[in-house]
N, C-alpha and C positions, 0 to 999 in steps of 0.2 A: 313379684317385681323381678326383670329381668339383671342378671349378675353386671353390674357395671365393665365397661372394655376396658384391659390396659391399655395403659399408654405404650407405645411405638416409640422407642429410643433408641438411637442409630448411636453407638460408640465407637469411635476412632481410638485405635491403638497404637501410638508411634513410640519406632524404635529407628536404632539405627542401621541395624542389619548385619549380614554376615555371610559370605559366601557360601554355598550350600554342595561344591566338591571344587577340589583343586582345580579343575577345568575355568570354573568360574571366577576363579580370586582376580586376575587383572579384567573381567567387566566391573565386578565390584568397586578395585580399586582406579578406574578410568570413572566410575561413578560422582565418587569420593571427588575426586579434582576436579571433575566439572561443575560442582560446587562451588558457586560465587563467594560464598560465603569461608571456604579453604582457599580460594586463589582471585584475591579484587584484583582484576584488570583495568576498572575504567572502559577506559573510548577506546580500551583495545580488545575487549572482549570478543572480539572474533576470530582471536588465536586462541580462544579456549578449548575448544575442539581437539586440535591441533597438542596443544601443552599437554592436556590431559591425558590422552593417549600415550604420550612419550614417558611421562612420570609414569605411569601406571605399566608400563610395559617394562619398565626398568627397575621396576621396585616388585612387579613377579615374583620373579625367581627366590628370592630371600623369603617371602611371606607366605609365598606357598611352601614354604621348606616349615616353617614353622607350623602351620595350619595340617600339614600333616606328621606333626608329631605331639596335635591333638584331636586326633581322629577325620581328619582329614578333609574336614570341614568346621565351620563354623556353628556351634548350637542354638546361635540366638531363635532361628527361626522356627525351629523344634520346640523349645522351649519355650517363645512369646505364647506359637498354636497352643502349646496346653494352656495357661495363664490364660489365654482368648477362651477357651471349651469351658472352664472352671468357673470366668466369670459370668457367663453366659448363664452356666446351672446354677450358680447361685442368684442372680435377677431375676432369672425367669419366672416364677412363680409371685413376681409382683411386677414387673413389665415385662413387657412385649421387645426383646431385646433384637438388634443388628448389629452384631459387633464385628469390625472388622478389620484388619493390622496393615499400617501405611510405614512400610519399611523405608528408610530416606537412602539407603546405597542400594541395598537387594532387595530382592521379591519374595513377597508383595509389595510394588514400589508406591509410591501415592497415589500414580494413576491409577493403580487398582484397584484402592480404595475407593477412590473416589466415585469410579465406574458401578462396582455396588450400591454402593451411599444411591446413587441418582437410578439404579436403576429401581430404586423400592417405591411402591406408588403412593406412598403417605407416611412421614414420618413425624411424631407428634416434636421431636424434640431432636436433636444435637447434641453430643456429649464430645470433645476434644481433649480424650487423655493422653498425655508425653507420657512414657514409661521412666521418667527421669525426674527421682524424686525431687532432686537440686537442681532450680532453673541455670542455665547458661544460656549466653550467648547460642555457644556452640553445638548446642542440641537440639536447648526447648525450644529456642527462636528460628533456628535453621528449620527444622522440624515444620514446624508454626508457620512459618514464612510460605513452605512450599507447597502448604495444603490451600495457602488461600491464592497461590499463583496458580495451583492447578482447578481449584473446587469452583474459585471464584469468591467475590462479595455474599455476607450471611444474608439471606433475604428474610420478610416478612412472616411468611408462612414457615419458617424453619427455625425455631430460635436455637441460638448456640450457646454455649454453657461451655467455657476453658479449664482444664483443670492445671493450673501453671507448675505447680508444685507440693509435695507436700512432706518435705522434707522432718516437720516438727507435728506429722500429728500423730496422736497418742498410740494407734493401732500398729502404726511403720515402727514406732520406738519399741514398742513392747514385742511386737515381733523380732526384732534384731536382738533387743534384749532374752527371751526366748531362747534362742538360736545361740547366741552367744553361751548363754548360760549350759545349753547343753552342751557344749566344746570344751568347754572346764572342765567338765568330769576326769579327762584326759589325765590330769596334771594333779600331782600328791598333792601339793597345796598351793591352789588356782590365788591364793590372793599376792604370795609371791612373784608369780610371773608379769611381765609387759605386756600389753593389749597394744598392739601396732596398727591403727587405723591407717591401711593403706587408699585414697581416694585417687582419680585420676587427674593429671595435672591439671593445669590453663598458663598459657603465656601470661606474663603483669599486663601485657598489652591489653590485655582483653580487661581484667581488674581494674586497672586504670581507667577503663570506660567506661567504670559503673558496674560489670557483671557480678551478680549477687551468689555467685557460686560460693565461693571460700567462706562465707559468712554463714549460709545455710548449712554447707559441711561439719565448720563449728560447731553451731548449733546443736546439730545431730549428735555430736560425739558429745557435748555435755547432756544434752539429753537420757542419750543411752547407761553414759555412766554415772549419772544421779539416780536414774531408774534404777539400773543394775546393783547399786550399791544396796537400795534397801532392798530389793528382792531378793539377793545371795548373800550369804555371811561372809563366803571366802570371795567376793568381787575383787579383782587387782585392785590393790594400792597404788599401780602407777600403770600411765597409759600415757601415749604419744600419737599426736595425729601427724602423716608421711605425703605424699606425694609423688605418683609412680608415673611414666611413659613419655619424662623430657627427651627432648632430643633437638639436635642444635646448640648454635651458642647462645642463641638468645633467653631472656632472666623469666624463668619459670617461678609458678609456687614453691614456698618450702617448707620442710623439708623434705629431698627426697628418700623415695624408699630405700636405695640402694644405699645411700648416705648413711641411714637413718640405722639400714642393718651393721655396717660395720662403726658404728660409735657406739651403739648399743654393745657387738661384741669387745669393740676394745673396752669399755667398762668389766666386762666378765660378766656379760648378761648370759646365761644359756637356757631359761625357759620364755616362749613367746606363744602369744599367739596373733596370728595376722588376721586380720579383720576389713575385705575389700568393704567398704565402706560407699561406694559409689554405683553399684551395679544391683540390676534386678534378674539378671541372669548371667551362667558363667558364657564367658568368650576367651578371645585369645589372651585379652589383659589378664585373666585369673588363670585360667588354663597354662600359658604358658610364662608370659610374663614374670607372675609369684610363683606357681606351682611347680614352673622348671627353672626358669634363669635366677628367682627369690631363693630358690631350697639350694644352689649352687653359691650364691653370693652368700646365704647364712652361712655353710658349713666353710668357706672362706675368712668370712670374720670371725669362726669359732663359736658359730651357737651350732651345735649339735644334737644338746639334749633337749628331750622333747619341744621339736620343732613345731607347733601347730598352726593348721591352716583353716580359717573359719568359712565354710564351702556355702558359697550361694545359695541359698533357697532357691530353687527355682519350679519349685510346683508347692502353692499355697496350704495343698494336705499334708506338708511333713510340717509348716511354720508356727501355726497356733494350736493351740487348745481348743476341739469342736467346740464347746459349748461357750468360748467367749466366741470365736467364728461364726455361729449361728443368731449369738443374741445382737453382734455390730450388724451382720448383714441384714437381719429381720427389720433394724430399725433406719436403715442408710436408704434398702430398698424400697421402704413402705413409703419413706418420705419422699423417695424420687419419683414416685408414684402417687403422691399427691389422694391417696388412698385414705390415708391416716396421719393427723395429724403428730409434730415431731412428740410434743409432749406427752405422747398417750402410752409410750414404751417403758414402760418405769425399770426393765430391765436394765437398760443401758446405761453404763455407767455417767456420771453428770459430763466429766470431762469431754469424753467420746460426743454424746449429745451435742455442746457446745461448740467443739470443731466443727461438728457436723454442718450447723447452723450458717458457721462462717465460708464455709465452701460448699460445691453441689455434691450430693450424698452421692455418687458414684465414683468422684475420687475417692470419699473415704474410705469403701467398698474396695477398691481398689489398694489401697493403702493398707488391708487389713491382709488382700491377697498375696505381697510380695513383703519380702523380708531385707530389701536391698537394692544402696541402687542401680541404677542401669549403667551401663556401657557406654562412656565419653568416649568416641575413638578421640583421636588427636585433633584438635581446634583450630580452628584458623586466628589470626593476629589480626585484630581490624585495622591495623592499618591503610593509610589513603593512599594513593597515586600518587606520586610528586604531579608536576608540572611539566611534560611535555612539548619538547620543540624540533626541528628539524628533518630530517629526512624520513618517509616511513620506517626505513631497516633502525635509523638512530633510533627511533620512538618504542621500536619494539625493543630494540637492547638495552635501554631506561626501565622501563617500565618492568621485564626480566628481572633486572639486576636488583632494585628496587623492591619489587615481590620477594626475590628469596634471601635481600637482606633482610628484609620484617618477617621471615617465614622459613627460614632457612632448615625447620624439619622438613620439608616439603619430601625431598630427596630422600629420609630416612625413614618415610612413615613403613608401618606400623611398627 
């Protein structure tokens, strides 16, 4: 009997991206702004062109200052590639994998992706993975949005399978748990010290609309430190979750990091460790953000002694234990492949199984490969349009004014 054929499973990898040498940081960030979703116009959307170019040319010079004094570039896209290579060898041996990364500011932009996706002449299936454990608005939906304005409606012959989020399943946890846990070795006595969950902000705007971010970030952090607790004897006694990269006046999550660091030190806090809490690879928010302007504001509030900083996983071989890695992927891949039944794996643990069941076995896959989550650059405020009257120039200086009252990082980003 001839060996039955894999299946053809085309995966989509979205990030947000990252400029790839200082020459390119203002197309990145003219990117960024042309972003309906960063700057609602309305009926005036035809000065978006126009605005973008001007914020992004203005905000250069400061962000390339920063971007090279962390190597001069940004590493998402270095980092997504490997994560892409990784998951690829780990499917392959039970589907027929095309995986391929739709960056939403730099390249590889969505059209890229997309241009592969359709140039493959049969694909049994569709996979839509966000690299962003914690849905937002401002990523998983932006994200999401602009695959289906560029790819098009899912048709018949293609089915699609979303992976929205997976902030709470067992293998994400256990991995940051992992990870964490080897940071502690650092620190005489890890139960001592503060665990500072730093995650990236959101405007309340965006909260108030419903967005499920803060809730899932929650989550995670109880998750990690109930797991953590029974796995480690010396797990911290006390942990705080933070919020890093407001900017404007307008009312952010709280609390912030920088807040968060000098209350902690006015208490006489002086062991820590920081825990980016929202990213699946490092960028400018951990690179420089925590790593240079965080270790500046610590040693300002007087934490000095053993300062630590919990460094992004970002290549899935340093995050787990082969042999829990081998036994989730054997059973996540076998199922997405339709090969073998979920129940036949008796290795896997009941939990892992169960999640699995609830969403498609390639996020989980997914979820086992990355240790953390991904990189929120700065969000847009959903705010509406007002109401519009009078002369064109009046309409465009309304609708301006209006924008960067609701949005007023606009000018500061990154």
């Amino acid at each position: 009997m001839a060996p039955q054929s894999k299946k053809r499973v085309g995966i989509v990898l979205f990030q947000l991206g990252g400029p790839d040498s200082l020459a390119a940081v203002e197309a990145f960030l003219r990117n960024l702004f042309l972003d309906p979703d960063i700057i609602p116009l309305g009926p005036l959307n035809f000065i978006r062109g126009p605005l973008a170019r001007y914020i992004a040319k203005k905000r250069t010079p400061p962000v390339a200052l920063r971007y090279g004094q962390i190597g001069r570039r940004s590493p998402i896209g270095i980092l997504t590639e490997r994560q892409r290579s990784k998951l690829v060898a780990a499917v392959s041996p039970y589907v027929e994998p095309v995986a391929v990364t739709a960056m939403r500011y730099w390249k590889p932009l969505t059209e890229d992706a997309v241009a592969a996706i359709k140039k493959e002449n049969r694909l049994d299936e569709l996979v839509l993975l966000p690299l962003y454990p914690h849905y937002s608005y401002a990523t998983t939906l932006s994200s999401l949005k602009e695959w289906r304005r560029v790819f098009g409606e899912p048709v018949d012959t293609l089915p699609e399978r979303t992976i929205e989020h997976f902030f709470d399943h067992p293998l994400y946890i256990q991995a940051l748990v992992t990870n964490i846990g080897k940071c502690l070795r650092q620190f005489p006595d890890s139960s001592r010290i503060h665990l500072v969950f730093s995650a990236h902000g959101l405007p309340m705007s965006l909260v108030e609309n419903g967005d499920p971010y803060p809730r899932h970030i929650q989550e995670t952090v109880r998750l990690v430190c109930e797991s953590g607790a029974r796995k480690f004897p010396n797990w911290p006694r006390t942990h705080v979750l933070c919020f890093q990269s407001k900017v404007g006046p307008a009312k952010w999550l709280e609390p912030s990091f920088v807040g968060t660091l000098h209350k902690l030190g006015n208490e006489g806090v002086k062991e820590m460790l920081v825990v980016p809490i929202s990213f699946v690879t490092e960028h400018i928010e951990t690179l420089h953000e925590i790593n240079i302007e965080g270790r500046a504001d610590a040693k300002k509030a007087g934490i000095e002694l053993h300062w630590g900083l919990f460094k992004v996983v970002n290549s899935p071989s340093t995050s787990l234990a082969p042999t829990n890695i081998a036994s989730a992927l054997r059973y996540f891949a076998m199922a997405a492949s339709g090969s073998v039944a979920a129940s036949s794996d008796a290795s896997v643990p009941k939990p892992i199984a169960s999640a699995a069941r609830r969403s498609f076995s390639i996020g989980g896959i997914w979820s086992a490969l990355v240790s953390q989550a991904s990189s929120v650059d700065t969000p847009a405020a959903q705010e509406g349009v007002v109401a519009i009257s009078g002369t064109p120039t009046a309409r465009v200086a309304r609708t301006l004014v209006v924008c960067f009252r609701s949005q007023p990082w606009i000018m500061a980003y990154p």
